[in-house]
C-alpha positions in Angstrom: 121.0 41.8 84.5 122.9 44.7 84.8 126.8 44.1 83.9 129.5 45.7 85.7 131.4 48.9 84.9 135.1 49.1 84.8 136.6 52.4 86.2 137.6 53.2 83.2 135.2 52.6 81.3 133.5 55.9 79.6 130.6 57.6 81.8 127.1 57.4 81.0 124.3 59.5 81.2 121.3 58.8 83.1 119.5 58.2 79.6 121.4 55.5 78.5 120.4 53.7 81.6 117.6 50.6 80.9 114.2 51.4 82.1 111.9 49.0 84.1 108.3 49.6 85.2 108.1 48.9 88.8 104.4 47.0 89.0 103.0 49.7 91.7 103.7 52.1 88.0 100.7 54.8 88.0 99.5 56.7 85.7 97.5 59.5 86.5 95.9 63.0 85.1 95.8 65.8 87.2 94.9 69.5 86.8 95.4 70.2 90.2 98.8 69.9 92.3 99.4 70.9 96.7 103.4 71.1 97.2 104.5 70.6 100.9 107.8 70.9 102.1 109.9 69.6 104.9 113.1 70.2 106.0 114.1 66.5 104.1 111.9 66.7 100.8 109.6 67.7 99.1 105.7 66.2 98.8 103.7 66.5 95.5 99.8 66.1 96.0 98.3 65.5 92.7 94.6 65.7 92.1 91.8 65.7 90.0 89.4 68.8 90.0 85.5 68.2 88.7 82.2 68.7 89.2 79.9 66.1 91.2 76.6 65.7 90.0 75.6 68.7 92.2 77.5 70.9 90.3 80.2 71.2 93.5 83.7 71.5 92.9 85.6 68.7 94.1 89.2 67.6 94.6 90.1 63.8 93.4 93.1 62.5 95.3 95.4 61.1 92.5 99.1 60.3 93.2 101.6 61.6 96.0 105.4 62.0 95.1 108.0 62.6 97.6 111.2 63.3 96.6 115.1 64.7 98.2 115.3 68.9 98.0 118.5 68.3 95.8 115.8 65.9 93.3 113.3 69.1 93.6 115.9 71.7 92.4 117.0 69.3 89.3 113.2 68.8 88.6 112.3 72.5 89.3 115.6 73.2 86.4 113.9 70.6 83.6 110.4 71.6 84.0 111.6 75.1 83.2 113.4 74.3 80.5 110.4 72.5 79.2 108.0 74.8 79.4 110.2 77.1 77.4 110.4 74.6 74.8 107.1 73.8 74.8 105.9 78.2 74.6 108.4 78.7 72.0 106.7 75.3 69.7 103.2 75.7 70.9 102.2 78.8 73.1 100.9 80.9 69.7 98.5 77.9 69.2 97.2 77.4 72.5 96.5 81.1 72.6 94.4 80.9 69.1 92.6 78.0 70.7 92.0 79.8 74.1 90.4 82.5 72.0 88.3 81.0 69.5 86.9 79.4 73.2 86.3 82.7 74.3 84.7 84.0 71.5 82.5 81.2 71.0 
């Protein structure tokens, strides 16, 4: 249970905060994503591209995430940052493995 915070008590950040799996908890891979917009969020699509046994491309429906425009800009701001973190630690590798697949 969750105990109650004084006014003065010292501010926490959002990681500090205990975690609980809600039991609808997902968890998907996707190499495929649709973004829709309204004027009141924003609409992931996430889905899973392969080949059917006929060899046609098809488009596997896996999770859809709505969230606020102001939960969009905050998520647009970490994934960012992210991906910077992750070029700078591991682009040069990806890149040797991309072309040792292309020269194969």
């Amino acid at each position: 249970m969750a105990t109650k915070r004084k006014p003065q008590d010292k501010p926490i950040t959002i990681d500090e905060l205990p975690q609980q799996q809600a039991a609808a908890y997902v968890s998907a891979y996707s190499n495929n994503v649709q973004i829709g917009t309204t004027p009141w969020d924003f609409q992931f699509l996430f889905f899973d591209m392969t080949e059917d046994e006929t060899g046609e491309l098809i488009r596997e429906k896996k999770a859809r995430v709505v969230i606020s425009p102001q939960q969009a800009i905050a998520f647009a701001q970490m994934l960012n940052d992210t991906i910077e973190r992750w070029v700078k630690e591991y682009a040069s590798d990806a890149r040797n493995i991309l072309a040792q697949k292309l020269d194969a």
